[in-house]
N, C-alpha and C positions, 0 to 999 in steps of 0.2 A: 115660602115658595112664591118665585113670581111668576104672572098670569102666561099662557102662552101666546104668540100671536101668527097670523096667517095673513098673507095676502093674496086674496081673490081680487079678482080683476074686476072693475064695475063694468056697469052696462054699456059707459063709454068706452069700455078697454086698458083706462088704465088700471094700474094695481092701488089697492085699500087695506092699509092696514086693519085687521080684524081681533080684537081682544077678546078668546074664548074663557080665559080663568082658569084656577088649577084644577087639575084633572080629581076626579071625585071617585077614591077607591071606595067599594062597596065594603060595609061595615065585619060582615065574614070573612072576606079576605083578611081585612087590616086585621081583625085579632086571630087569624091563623097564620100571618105574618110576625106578629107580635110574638106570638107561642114558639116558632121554631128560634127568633132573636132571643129570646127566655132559654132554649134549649141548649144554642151555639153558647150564650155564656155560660153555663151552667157545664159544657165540654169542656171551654178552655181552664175552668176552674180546678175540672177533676183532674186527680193525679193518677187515677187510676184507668191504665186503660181501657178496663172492659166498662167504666162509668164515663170513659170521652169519646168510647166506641156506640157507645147506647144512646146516650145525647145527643151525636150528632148525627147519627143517624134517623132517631125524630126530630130534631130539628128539617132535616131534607124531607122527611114523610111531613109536614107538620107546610112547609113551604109547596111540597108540590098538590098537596089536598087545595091550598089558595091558589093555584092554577087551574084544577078543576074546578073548585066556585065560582072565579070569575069566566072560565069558557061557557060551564057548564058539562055537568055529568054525560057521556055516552050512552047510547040507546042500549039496552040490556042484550041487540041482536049483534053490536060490536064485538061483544064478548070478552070487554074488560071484565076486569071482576077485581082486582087487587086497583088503589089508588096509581101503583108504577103503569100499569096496562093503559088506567083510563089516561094517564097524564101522555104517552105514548099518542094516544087517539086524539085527545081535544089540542095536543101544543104538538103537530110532528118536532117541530123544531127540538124540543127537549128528550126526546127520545133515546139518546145516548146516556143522560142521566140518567133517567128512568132505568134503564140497563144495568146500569151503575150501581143506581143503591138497592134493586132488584136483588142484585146478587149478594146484596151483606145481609137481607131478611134473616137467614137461616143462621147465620152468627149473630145476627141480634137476639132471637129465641134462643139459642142456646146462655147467654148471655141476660135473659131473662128467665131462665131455667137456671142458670145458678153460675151458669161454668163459664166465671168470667178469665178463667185461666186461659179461657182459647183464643184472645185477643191478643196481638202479637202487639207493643208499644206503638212500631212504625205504621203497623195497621188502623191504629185508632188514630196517629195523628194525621197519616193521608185524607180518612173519612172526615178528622173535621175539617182540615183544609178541604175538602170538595164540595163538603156541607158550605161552608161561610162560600164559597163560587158558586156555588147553584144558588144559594138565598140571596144572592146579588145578582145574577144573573134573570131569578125568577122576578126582585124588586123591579130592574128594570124594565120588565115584559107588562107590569104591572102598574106603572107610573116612568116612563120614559126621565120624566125630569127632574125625579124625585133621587137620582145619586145613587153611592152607594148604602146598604143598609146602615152601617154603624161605620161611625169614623175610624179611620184609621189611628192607631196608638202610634203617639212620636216615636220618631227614629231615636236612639240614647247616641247624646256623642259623644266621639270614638276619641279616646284617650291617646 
């Protein structure tokens, strides 16, 4: 990663380049970063969709809790209470995700109650596709310069 730089203007007015260095993710984020990328591969692995629908949907809880550590938790008078709430409060910005994987909780528990039958295929692959977007989306928020999370897999070429 290379350092960043700024130009503030000196005292005389003109502009100075300024070398701050890379930006310094706190060590909670980075491994509850790490935890939901362990999660997203562990989606794309499964074959099964209530085990792509499970994974990536901790993966997303796993990503938006490191949104909360680095804001910071909401005052208990906000009235979050679930991590989707608090992420709502401390990042409005993310707030449509938050809404997002808000509404798969309830097929996650069932899903972790047993009844992975309830996972429709197309449904577990939108969630990992939205999961790998939000954990990119959340990287960014989180290190501007730092990319995306995991490289992209080669395109195969077309015969």
């Amino acid at each position: 990663m290379s350092p960043r730089t700024s130009t503030p203007p000196s005292r005389h007015g003109s502009a100075r380049p300024v070398v701050t260095g890379p930006r310094v993710v706190p060590a909670d984020v980075a491994a509850l970063l790490a935890r939901a990328d362990g999660e997203l591969a562990a989606a794309e692995a499964a074959s099964d969709p209530a085990e792509r629908f499970l994974h990536a949907h901790l993966a997303a809880l796993r990503a938006a809790a490191a949104v909360v550590a680095l804001r910071g938790r909401p005052s208990r008078r906000s009235g979050a209470r679930s991590v989707w709430d608090m992420l709502a409060v401390v990042e409005p910005g993310l707030a449509a995700w938050s809404g997002y994987f808000a509404s798969g909780a309830r097929l996650r528990a069932a899903v972790d109650a047993g009844h992975g039958e309830d996972v429709a295929p197309a449904r577990a692959d939108e969630l990992v596709a939205c999961a790998e977007d939000f954990r990119d989306e959340v990287g960014m928020l989180v290190d501007p310069d730092a990319g995306f999370a995991r490289p992209l897999a080669p395109a195969s070429a077309a015969s």
